[in-house]
C-alpha positions in Angstrom: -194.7 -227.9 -11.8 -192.3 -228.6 -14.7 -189.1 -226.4 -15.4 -187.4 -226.2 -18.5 -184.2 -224.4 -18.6 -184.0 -223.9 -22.2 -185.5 -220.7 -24.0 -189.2 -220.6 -25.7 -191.0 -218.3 -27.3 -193.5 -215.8 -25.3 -196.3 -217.7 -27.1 -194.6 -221.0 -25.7 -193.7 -220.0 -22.4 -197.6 -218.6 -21.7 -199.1 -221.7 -23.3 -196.6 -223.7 -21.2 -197.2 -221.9 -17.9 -201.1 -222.4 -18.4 -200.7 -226.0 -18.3 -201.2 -227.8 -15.3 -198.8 -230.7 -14.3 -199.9 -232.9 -11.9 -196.3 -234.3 -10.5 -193.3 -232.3 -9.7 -190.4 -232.5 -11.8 -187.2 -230.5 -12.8 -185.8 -231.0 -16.2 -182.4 -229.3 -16.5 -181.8 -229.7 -20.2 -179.8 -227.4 -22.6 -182.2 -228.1 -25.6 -185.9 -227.5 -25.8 -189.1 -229.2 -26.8 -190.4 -227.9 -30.4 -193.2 -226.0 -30.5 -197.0 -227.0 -31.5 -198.7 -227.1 -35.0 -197.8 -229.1 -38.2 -194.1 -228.9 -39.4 -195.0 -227.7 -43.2 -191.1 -228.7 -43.5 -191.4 -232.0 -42.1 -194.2 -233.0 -44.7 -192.2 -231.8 -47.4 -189.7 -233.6 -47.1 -191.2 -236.8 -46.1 -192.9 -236.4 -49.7 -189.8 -236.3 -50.9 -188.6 -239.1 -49.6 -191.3 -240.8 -50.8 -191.1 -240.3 -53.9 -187.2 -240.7 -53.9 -187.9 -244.5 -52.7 -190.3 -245.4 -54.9 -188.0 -244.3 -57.9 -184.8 -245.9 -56.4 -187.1 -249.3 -55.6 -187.6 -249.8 -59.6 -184.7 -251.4 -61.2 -183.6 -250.0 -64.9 -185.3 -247.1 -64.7 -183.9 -243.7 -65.8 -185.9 -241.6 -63.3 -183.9 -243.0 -60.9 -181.6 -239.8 -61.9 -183.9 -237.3 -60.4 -183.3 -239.1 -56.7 -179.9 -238.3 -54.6 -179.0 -242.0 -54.7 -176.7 -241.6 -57.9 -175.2 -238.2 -56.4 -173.3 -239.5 -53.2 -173.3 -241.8 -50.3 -176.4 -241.3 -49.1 -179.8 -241.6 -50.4 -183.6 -241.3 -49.1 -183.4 -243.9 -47.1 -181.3 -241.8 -45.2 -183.5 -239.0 -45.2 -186.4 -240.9 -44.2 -184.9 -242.2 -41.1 -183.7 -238.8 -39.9 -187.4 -237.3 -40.5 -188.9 -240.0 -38.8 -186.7 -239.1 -35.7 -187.3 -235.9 -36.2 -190.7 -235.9 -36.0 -191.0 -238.2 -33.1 -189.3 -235.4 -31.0 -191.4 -232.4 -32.5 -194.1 -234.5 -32.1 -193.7 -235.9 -28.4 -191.0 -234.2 -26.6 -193.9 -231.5 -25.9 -196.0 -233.8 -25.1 -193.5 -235.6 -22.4 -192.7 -232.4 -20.9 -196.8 -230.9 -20.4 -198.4 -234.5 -19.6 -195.4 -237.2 -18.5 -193.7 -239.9 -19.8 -196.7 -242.4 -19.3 -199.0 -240.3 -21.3 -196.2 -239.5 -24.0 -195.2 -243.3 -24.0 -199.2 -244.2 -24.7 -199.3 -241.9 -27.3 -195.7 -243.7 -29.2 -197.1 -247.2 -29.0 -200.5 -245.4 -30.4 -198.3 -244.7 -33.5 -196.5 -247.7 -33.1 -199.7 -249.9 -33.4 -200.8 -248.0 -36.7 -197.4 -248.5 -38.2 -197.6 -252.1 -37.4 -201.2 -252.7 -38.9 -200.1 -250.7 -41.8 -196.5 -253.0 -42.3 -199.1 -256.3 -42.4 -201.3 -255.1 -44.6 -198.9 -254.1 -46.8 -196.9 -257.6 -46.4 -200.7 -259.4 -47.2 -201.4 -257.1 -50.2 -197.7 -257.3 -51.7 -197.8 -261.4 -51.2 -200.9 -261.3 -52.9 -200.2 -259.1 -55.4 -196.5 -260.8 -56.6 -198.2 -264.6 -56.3 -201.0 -263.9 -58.5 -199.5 -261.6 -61.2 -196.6 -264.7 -60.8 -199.4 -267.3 -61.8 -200.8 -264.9 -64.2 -198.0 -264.5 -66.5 -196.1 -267.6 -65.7 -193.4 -266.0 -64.3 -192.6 -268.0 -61.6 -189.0 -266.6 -61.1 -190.1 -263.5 -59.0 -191.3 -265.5 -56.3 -187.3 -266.2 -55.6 -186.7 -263.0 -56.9 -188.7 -261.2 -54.4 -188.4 -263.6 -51.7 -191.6 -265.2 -51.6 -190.1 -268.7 -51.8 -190.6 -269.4 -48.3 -194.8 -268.8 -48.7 -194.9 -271.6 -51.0 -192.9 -274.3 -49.2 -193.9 -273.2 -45.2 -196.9 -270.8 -45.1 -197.7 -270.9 -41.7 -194.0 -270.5 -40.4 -194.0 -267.6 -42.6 -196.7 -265.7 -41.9 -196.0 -266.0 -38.7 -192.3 -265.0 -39.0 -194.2 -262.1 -40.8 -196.2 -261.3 -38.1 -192.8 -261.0 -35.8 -191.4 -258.7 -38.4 -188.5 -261.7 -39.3 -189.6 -262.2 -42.7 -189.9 -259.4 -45.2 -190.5 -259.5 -49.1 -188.1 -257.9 -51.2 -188.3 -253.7 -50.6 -190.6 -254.2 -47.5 -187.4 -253.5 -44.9 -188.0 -250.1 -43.7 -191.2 -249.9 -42.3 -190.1 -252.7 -39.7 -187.5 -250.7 -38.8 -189.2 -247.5 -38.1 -191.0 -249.9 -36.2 -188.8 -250.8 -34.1 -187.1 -247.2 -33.8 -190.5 -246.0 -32.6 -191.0 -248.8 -30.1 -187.7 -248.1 -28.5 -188.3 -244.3 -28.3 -189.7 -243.8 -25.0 -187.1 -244.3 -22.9 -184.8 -242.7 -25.4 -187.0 -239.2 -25.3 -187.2 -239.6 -21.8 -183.2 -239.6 -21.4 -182.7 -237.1 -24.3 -184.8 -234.6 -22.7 -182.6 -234.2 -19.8 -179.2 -235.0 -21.4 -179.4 -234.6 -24.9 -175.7 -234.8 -26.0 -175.1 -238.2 -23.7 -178.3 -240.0 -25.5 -176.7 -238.8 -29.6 -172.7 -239.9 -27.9 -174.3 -243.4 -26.6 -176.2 -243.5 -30.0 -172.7 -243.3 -31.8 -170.9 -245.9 -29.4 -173.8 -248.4 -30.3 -173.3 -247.9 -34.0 -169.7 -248.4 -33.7 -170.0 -251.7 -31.2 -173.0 -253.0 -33.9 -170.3 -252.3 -37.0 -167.3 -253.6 -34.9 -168.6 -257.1 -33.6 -171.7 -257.4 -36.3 -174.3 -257.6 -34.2 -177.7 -257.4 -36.1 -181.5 -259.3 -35.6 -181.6 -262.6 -37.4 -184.2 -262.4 -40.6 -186.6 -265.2 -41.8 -185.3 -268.0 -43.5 -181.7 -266.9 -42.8 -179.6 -263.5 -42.7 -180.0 -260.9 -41.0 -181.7 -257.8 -41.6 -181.2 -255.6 -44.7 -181.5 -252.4 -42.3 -179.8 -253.0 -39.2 -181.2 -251.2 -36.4 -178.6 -251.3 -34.4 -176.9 -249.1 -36.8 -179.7 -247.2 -38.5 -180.8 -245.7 -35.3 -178.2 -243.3 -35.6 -179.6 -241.0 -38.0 -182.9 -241.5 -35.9 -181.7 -240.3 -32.5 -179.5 -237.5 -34.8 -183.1 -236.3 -36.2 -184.5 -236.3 -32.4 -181.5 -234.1 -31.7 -182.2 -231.9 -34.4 -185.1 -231.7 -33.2 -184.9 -230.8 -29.7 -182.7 -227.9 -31.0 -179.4 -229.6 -31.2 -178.3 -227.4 -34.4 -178.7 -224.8 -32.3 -176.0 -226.1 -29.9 -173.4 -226.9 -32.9 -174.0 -223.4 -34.6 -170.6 -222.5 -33.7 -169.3 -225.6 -35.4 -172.0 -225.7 -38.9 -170.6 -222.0 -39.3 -167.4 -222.2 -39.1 -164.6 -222.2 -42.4 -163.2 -225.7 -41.8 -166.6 -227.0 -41.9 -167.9 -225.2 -44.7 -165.0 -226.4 -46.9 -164.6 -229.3 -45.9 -168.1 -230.8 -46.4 -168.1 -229.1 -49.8 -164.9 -230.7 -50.1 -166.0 -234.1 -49.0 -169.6 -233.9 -51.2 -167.6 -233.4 -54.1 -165.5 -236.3 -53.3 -168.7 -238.4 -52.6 -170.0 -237.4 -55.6 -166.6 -238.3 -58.4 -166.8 -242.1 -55.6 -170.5 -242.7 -56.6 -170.1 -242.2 -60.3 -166.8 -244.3 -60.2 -169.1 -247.4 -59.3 -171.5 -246.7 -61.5 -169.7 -246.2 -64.6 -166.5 -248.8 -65.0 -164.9 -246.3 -66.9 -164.4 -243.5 -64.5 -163.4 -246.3 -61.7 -161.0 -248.0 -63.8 -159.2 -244.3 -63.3 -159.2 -244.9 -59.9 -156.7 -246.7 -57.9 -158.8 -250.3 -57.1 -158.1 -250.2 -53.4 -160.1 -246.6 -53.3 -162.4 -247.5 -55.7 -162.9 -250.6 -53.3 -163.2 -248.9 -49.9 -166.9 -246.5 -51.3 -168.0 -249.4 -53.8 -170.2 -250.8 -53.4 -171.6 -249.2 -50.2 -172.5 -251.1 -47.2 -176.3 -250.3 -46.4 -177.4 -252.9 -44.1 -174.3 -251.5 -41.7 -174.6 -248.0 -43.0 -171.1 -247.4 -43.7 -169.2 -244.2 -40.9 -168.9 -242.0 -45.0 -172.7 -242.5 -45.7 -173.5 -240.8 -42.2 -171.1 -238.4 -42.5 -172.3 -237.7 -45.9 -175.9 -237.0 -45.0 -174.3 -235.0 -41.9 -172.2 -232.4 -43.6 -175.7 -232.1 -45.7 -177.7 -231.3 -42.8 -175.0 -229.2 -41.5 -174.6 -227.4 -45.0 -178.4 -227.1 -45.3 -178.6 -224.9 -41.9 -175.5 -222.9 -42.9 -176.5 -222.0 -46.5 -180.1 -222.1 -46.8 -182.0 -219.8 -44.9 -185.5 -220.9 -43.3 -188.0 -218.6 -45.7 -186.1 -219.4 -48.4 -189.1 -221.6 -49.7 -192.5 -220.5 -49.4 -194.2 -223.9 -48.4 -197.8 -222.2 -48.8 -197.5 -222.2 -52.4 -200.1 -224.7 -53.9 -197.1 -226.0 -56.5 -195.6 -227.8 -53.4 -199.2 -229.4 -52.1 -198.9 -232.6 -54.1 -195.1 -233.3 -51.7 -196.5 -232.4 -48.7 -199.9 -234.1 -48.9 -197.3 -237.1 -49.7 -195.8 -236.5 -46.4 -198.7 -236.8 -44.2 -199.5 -240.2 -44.3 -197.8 -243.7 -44.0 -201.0 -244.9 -46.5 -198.8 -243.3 -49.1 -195.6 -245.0 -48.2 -197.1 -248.2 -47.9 -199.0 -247.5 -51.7 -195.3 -246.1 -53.0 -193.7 -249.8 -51.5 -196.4 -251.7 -53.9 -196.6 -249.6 -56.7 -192.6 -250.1 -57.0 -193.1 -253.6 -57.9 -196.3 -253.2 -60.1 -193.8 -250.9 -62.2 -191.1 -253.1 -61.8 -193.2 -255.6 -63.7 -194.5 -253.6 -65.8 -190.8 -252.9 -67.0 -189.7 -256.5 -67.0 -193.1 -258.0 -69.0 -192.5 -255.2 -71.6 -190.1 -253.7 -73.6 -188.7 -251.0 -70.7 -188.4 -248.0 -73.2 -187.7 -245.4 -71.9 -190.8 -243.6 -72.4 -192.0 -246.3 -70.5 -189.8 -245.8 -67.9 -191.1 -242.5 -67.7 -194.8 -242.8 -67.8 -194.7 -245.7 -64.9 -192.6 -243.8 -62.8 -195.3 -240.6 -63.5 -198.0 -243.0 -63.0 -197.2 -244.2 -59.9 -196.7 -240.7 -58.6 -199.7 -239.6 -59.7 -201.6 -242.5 -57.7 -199.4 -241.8 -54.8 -200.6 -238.0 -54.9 -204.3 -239.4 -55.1 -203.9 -241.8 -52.3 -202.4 -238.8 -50.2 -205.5 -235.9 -51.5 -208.0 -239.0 -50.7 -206.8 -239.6 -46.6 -206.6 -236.0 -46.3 -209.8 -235.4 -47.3 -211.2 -238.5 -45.3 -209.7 -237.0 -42.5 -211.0 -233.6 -42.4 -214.0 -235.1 -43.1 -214.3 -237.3 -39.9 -213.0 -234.2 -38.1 -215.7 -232.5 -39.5 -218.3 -235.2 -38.4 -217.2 -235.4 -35.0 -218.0 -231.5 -34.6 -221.4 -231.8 -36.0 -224.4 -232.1 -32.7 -225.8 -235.3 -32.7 -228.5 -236.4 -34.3 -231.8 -237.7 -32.3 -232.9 -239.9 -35.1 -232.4 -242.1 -36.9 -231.8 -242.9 -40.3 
């Protein structure tokens, strides 16, 4: 049978003993698998990311103020790497420990398959979309502009560059990457499960060996990529640890003074840096070598003040705001957490971004304007979201139902 060293619940620990394992084998781990059910918080927030990047993805727009991207170092991007780790480990940790790596593995690639159908679709629709709204208005420039070029002059070496995840229009970086996070995580959760604090140290050895000697996948026709995953699996593995409990293990540290000062401290300080680069004014108070070292920020690399921006967050999140302090049942917050619960969404959010980016550019970009496409595209993300969950429960439904003996 399996032993876990760590502490559960009594609902855990009888569900847990229940289960019937058919291999011996001894996990001695100081952290612990999350529980069962849907995280409530785990969908909220990856609604708000959501959101957050479809703003931040449309250029000269003023709703871009309502996302964290103009408020410090780091932004959703950020936030949606940390969930996604997160929720691997809440979501197969458990199901590692009960039915063994194999079944868990079978499960990842599962998930990694639907994200991969769902990143070439997306690349298709978004080609599509950008070469015929390109002939349509004879606006030829966004091809370049959005890194189409290499469709038009090599198609088949493209698409197929595509298909390898090499080549990537403009904004279609991320899902590639959580691609490729997910792919990887097997072994990972396999390791982190018995030695937790070795697999986040190792984590932070390969970001600082990636940053030191560059080392990054080559992108289609040249570069590299925009989110190098040698880097950005940082704040994935950091989310696993979360995860698995490692908060728990650092309370000592999250509550104590130094901390608590310091990352207010240091917030502030991100903060006054983000609005010196944006505004010339308040950086040309600055001395130019300071100004130079936090603008502008290194993404691609994601620069050691950006992770330990979104760090002291985390780690001022558990300290000051306590767990019921938002009643996630309330039907205001269904629209975010419907949002959350599917990578349709994501994927809609990605081409709706350029739609409204467009939109903008063919039109006068008012800033009513601004407003109403950035509501617009919301509003069709929230749709897209009610629609698969309702298809879903649907299906669920069906597969419940006896058969029927005859026929239509």
């Amino acid at each position: 049978m399996l032993v876990w060293s760590g502490r559960l619940s009594p609902d855990a620990n009888a569900a847990f003993a229940s289960t019937k394992k058919p291999a011996p084998m001894q996990i001695t781990a100081t952290l612990r698998p999350p529980g069962r059910g849907r995280n409530l918080h785990l969908d909220f927030l990856r609604g708000v990311a959501n959101f957050a990047i479809y703003l931040d993805h449309i250029p000269n727009n003023v709703m871009n103020w309502v996302t964290s991207r103009n408020y410090g170092s780091s932004d959703a991007a950020d936030l949606f790497v940390f969930v996604a780790g997160y929720t691997a480990a809440f979501v197969y940790a458990r199901m590692m420990v009960d039915r063994g790596w194999i079944f868990a593995a079978t499960r990842i690639f599962k998930r990694v398959r639907q994200l991969y159908i769902a990143h070439i679709l997306l690349l298709v629709i978004y080609m599509v979309t950008v070469g015929h709204l390109a002939g349509a208005y004879n606006v030829s420039g966004i091809v370049s502009e959005f890194n189409l070029e290499g469709l038009i002059a090599r198609p088949v070496e493209t698409l197929t560059q595509g298909l390898l995840l090499n080549f990537r229009p403009l904004n279609l970086d991320i899902l590639p990457l959580y691609i490729v996070l997910m792919a990887s995580f097997p072994p990972v959760l396999w390791i982190m499960l018995r030695k937790p604090d070795l697999v986040l140290g190792l984590s932070l050895v390969l970001y600082l060996a990636a940053r030191h000697f560059g080392w990054n996948l080559a992108a289609f026709p040249d570069g590299n990529w925009y989110f190098n995953p040698f880097c950005w699996q940082l704040p994935f593995v950091f989310g696993a640890w979360f995860a698995l409990g490692g908060a728990g293990e650092a309370r000592g540290v999250i509550h104590s003074r130094p901390v608590l000062y310091g990352g207010i401290g240091y917030l502030a300080f991100s903060f006054a840096m983000t609005l010196a680069g944006l505004f010339p004014a308040l950086g040309a108070m600055l001395p130019p070598s300071l100004l130079d070292a936090f603008n502008p920020g290194d993404k691609t690399d994601l620069t050691p003040y950006r992770v330990a921006h979104f760090v002291v967050i985390a780690f001022l999140v558990i300290r000051l705001v306590p767990e019921t302090w938002l009643d996630l049942k309330w039907k205001i917050f269904d629209p975010v957490i419907k949002c959350g619960q599917s990578i349709a969404v994501f994927c809609v959010g990605l081409l709706l971004s350029f739609v409204a980016q467009f939109v903008l550019m063919m039109s006068s970009g008012s800033l009513l304007l601004q407003v109403a496409v950035s509501a617009s595209g919301i509003a069709v993300m929230t749709l897209v979201a009610y629609y698969v969950s309702w298809s879903k429960r649907e299906d669920e439904l069906l597969l419940r139902r006896p058969a029927s003996t005859h026929l239509p």
